[in-house]
N, C-alpha and C positions, 0 to 999 in steps of 0.2 A: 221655557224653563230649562235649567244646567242642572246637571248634577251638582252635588256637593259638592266644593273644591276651595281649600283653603290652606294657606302656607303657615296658618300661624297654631296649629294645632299638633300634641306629641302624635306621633304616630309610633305604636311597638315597633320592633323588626321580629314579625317571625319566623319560621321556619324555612329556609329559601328554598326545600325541596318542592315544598307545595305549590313556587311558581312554575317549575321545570315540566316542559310537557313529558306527556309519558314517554313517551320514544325519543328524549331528547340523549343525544351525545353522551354528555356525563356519564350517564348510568351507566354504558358502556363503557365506558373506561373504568368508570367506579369499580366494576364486577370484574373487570379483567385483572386490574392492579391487585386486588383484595385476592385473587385465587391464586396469586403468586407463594407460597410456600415461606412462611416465615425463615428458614436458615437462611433464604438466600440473601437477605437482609442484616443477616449475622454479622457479616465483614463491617457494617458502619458504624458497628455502636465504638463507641468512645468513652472511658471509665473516667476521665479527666474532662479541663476547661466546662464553659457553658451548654447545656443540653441543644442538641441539635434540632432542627427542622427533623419530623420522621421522613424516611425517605419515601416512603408510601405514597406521603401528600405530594411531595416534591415532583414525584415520577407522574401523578394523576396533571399535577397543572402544567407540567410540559409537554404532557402529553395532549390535553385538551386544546393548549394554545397553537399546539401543531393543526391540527384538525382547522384552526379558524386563521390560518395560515400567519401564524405569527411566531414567526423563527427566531429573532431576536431577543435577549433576556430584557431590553425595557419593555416591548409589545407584550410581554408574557406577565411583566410588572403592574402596567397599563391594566391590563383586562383583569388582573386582583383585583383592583377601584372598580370596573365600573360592569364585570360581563358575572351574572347574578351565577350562572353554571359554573366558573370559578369560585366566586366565592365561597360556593356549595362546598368543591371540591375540596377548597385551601379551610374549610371549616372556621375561618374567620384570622387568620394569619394570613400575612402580605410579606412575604421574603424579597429584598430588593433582588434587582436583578445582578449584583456581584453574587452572590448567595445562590442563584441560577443556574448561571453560569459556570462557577465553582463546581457546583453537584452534577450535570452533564458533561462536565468537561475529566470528572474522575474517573481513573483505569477501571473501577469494578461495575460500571454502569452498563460497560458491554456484557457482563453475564447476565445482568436485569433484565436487558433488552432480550434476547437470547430468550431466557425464562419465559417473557412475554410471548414473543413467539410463539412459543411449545404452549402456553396456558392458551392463547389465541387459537389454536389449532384444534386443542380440545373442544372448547365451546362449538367451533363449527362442526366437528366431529358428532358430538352429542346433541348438536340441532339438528344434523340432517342436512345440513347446509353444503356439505360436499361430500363425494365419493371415496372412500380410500384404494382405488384402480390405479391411478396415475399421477404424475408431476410433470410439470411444464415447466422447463428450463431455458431460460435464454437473458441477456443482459445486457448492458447500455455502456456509454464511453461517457463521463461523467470528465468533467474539466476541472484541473483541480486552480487553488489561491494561488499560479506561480505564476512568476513573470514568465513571458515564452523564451525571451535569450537566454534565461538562465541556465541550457543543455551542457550535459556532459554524455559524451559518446564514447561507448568501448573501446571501437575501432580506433579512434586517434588518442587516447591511452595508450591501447596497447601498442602501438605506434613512434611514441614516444618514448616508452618504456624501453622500448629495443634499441633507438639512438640511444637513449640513455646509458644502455648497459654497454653497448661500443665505446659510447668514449667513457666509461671509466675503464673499463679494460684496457682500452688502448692509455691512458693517463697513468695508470697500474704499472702496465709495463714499460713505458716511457722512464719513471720513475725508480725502477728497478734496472734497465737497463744503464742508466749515466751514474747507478748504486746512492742513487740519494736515501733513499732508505730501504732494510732489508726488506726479505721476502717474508711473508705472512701466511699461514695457515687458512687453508680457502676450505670451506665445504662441497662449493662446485666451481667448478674451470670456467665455465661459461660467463659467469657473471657474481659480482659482488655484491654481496650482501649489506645491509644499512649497518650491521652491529663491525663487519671486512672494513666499511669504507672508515670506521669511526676510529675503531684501528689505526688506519693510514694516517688518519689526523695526526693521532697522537705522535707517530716515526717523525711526520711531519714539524711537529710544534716541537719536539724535540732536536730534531734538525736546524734548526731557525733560532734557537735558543743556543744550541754553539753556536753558531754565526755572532750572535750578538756578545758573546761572550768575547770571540777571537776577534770583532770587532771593537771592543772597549778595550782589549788587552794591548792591541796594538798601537803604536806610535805614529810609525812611516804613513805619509797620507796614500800614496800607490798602494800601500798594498789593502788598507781600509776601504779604499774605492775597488780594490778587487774583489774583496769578500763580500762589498754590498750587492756586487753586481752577481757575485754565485749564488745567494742567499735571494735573490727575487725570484728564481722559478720554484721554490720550495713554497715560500709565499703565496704565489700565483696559483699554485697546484694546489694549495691548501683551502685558499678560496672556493677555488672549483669547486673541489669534494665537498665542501659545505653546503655549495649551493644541489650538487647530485643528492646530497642526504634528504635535503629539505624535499626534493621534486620526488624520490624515489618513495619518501614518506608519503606524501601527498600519494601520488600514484598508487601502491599500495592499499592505502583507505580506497581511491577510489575504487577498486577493483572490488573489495568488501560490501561496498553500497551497492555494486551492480550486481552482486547474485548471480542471477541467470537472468537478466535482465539487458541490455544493450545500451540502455541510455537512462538520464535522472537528472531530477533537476534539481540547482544549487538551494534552492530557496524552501524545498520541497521533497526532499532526496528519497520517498517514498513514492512520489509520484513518476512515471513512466511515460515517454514524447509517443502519443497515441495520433496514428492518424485519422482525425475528426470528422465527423460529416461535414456535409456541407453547410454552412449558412444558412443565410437569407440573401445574402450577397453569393452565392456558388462557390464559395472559396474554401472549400476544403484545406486544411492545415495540420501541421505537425503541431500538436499542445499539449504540453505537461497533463498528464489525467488517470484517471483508474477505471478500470474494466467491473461495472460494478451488479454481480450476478445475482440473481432473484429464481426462486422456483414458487409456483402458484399452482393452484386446484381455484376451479370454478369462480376465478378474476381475485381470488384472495393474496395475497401473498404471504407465504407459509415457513421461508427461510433465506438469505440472502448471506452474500459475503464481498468481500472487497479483493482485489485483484489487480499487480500492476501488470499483467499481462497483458499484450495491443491484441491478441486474436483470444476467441472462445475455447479452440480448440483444446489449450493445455490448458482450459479452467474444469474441464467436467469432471474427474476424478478428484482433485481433491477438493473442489465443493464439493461430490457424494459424499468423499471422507466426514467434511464438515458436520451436514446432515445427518448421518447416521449417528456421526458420535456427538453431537448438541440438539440434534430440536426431534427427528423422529426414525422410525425403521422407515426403509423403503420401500414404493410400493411396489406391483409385480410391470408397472410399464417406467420408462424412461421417455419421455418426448422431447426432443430440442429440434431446433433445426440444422441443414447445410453445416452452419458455421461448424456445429462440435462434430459433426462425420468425421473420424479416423479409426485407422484398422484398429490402434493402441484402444481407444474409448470402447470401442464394440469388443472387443474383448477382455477388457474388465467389466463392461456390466454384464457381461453373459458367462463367463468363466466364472470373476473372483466374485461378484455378489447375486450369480443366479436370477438375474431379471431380465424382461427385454427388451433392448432399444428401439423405440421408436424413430429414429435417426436417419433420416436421407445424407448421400453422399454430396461433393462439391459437381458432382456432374451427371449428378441421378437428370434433372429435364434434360440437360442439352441430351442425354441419350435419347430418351425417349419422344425426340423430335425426326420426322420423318427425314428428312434430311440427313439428319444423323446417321439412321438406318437403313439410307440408301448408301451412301456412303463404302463405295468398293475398298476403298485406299484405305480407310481407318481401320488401326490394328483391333478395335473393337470387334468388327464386321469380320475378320480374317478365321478361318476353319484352322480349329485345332487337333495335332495330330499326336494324342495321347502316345502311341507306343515309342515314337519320334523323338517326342518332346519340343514339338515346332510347329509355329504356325504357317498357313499357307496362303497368302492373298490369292 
């Protein structure tokens, strides 16, 4: 004997919560999105065109399809049809995946996300699920979409930059010594400015234009082959400068895109030539990537930021900034490893925010290796002679 089973009968569709186990996913998203604070939602409404997808739903099914590891806006499309916890979610709307897309890929989704966070922290807070004692900070090298040759490096910039400014100086003065065109009002000695050199054009295209003048005027062919022939370094020179304007301009931007930063890549000018772990293959590399920081309590993680810095070290101050001023106060411990040890870190979180580091230095073990501490020679090991101000191996 079977069960009943037949294709040719209506069946309702009801209720699709009632197939969701009780501790299924969903709900948890469900609860998380909903405690989001309606203002924050403020920024998307639109008094014009077609009424939109709420963002509520939109954030609930991208967020679910993350969970079922589906990153893509069609896999996110896909599971509308067929995964019964979206459907729940999307309340019976199926947003193509352009429409996905679109909505995660908007500038105000990063305060959402944010929100989340902070709403996320709460619930654990109010479960009991972690402690408010401490944060655990530490972070990953994340590779970013760029090709690897596309680097630009400070160093051979600013490298270029300094030929560059030589020979227009030197062209400068070349041009004012044989008086092809006067002198012009410099801001600094050193080196010429893009708006100086644009200037020089103009003496120049001025210059070139008698020529052509005193060449049409003239009859005699000697002397019209004279003037063509004084009339090509003004030409020449003019060239130049064109081309100094275009690289000095360029150069200029680049130096804007580097920040404080060393290197960037063309494709990707946010992204920073990080050096990578290793493989699978042992091969360690320089690749376009971001430093990307997380703090957690009891395996959750609680806030995060992005970073083209290649070391930790100058990331922990201003992620605390971050933290404090978007997702929560701080709490009275600071934990990271090795990586963020500096005198600068240890003395902002203990001065400017009154907390304490938990934070080992870059040569906290080898000290405490015997060896280490046998160690006669090392100025470690050396007696210090306070009233001196010397030490004494």
């Amino acid at each position: 004997m079977f069960k009943h089973y037949t294709m040719n009968q209506v069946v309702l569709p009801l209720d699709l919560e009632i197939k969701l186990k009780e501790n299924d996913i969903a709900f948890a998203i469900h609860d998380l999105v909903e405690s989001i604070p309606e203002e924050a939602f403020e920024d998307f409404v639109r008094q014009t065109g077609r009424p939109a997808y709420h963002p509520r739903m939109m954030l609930k099914i991208i967020l679910c399809g993350y969970t079922q590891s589906a990153f893509s806006g069609r896999k996110i499309e896909a599971l509308l049809q067929d995964s019964i916890r979206m459907m729940w979610l999307a309340q019976g709307h199926e947003p193509s995946y352009r429409t996905i897309n679109r909505f995660r890929s908007n500038p105000l989704i990063e305060n959402i996300l944010r929100e989340c966070f902070v709403q996320f922290r709460n619930q654990l807070v109010e479960k009991e699920l972690i402690e408010e004692e401490a944060i655990f900070i530490d972070g990953t090298k994340i590779e970013a979409n760029a090709n690897k040759f596309t680097f630009v490096w400070r160093k051979s910039v600013e490298k270029y930059s300094d030929k560059l400014m030589e020979k227009s100086n030197q062209l400068y003065d070349e041009l004012l010594e044989k008086e092809i065109i006067p002198a012009i009002e410099r801001e600094k000695e050193e080196e010429l400015s893009v708006k100086e050199m644009e200037e020089v054009v103009e003496k120049l295209d001025e210059k070139i234009e008698e020529y052509n003048k005193a060449i049409e005027a003239s009859e005699v062919g000697s002397e019209r082959k004279k003037l063509r022939s004084e009339r090509k370094l003004p030409k020449q020179s003019r060239k130049q400068l064109m081309n100094f304007i275009t690289r000095k301009q360029k150069y200029q931007n680049d130096m804007e895109i580097f920040g404080n930063r060393n290197s960037y890549s063309k494709t990707d000018p946010d992204a920073t030539f990080i050096r990578m772990k290793d493989d699978y293959m042992k091969n360690g590399q320089l690749k376009a990537g971001y430093n990307v920081q997380i703090a957690t309590e009891g395996q959750y993680v609680l806030a995060y930021d992005v970073f083209p810095n290649p070391t930790d070290t100058r990331t922990l101050i201003p992620f605390l900034d971050l933290i404090e001023e978007n997702f929560f106060e701080l709490p009275e411990h600071i934990v990271a490893d090795a990586g963020y040890g500096s005198e600068q870190n240890y003395e902002d979180v203990i001065e400017n925010r009154n907390r304490t580091p938990l934070i080992t230095y870059n040569q906290y073990r080898k000290e405490k290796k015997k060896k280490h501490k046998n160690n006669a020679f090392h100025v470690d090991n050396w007696d210090y002679k306070e009233d001196e101000d010397t030490f004494l191996c």
